[in-house]
Phi, psi and omega in degrees: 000137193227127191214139129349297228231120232264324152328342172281240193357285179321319163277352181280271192334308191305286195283351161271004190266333200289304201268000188049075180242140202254137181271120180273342185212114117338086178237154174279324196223168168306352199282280186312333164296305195302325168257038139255337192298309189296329169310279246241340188055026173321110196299348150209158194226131169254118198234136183281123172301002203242141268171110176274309160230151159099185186244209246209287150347277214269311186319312182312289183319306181275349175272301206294348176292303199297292153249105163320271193266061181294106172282117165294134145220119211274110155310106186203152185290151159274339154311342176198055169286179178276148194340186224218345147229077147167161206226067185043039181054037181250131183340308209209123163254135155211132198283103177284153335282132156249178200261149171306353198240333174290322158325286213286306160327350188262302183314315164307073176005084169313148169309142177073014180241000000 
C-alpha cells in the first residue's frame, strides 16, 4: 500500500486488514513501493494518487513491469480524479470518500479478469 499521507496509509491498512489482507509493505512514495514490490511481490497494491515523491502514474507502470499479474487500485479525491480517459493504469480508480463496501468491491476481481 502506497500513500504520501500518513492517515491515508492507516485507513488503507485498516480497511485491507478489516477484508482480511494481510499488509506486506507500507510506502510514502514510488522509490520505497518499488522496492517492496520486488522483496514481497505482492498480488495487489493500493497506491493513493497523492505521493510523497514520484507520481502514481509512472509507480502503476513500473509495478506492473515488475509483477505482470499485480491488481492495482488506484486512490483518488473525487474532487480531483484522474483525467476522465484513463484511469493511470490501475484495475480500479475508486473515488474518496467512499463506503466500506465499495472497498471491498474493488478488492475483487471482476468476473472474466
Amino acid at each position: 500500500m502506497v500513500a504520501g499521507d500518513e492517515e491515508t496509509r492507516v485507513l488503507l491498512r485498516g480497511l485491507l486488514r478489516l477484508h482480511h489482507f494481510r499488509v506486506d509493505g507500507e510506502a510514502e512514495g514510488a522509490v520505497q513501493a518499488l522496492e517492496l514490490l520486488r522483496n514481497h511481490r505482492p498480488t495487489l497494491l493500493v497506491v493513493d494518487i497523492n505521493l510523497a515523491e514520484g507520481s502514481a502514474n509512472a509507480l502503476l507502470a513500473q509495478a506492473r513491469s515488475l509483477v505482470p499479474s499485480l491488481r492495482t487500485i488506484l486512490v483518488a479525491p473525487a474532487s480531483r480524479p484522474p483525467p476522465a480517459n484513463g484511469n493511470l493504469g490501475a484495475d480500479v480508480t475508486l473515488l474518496r470518500p467512499f463506503r466500506i463496501r465499495q472497498f471491498a468491491e474493488a478488492l475483487v476481481p471482476a468476473a472474466g479478469h
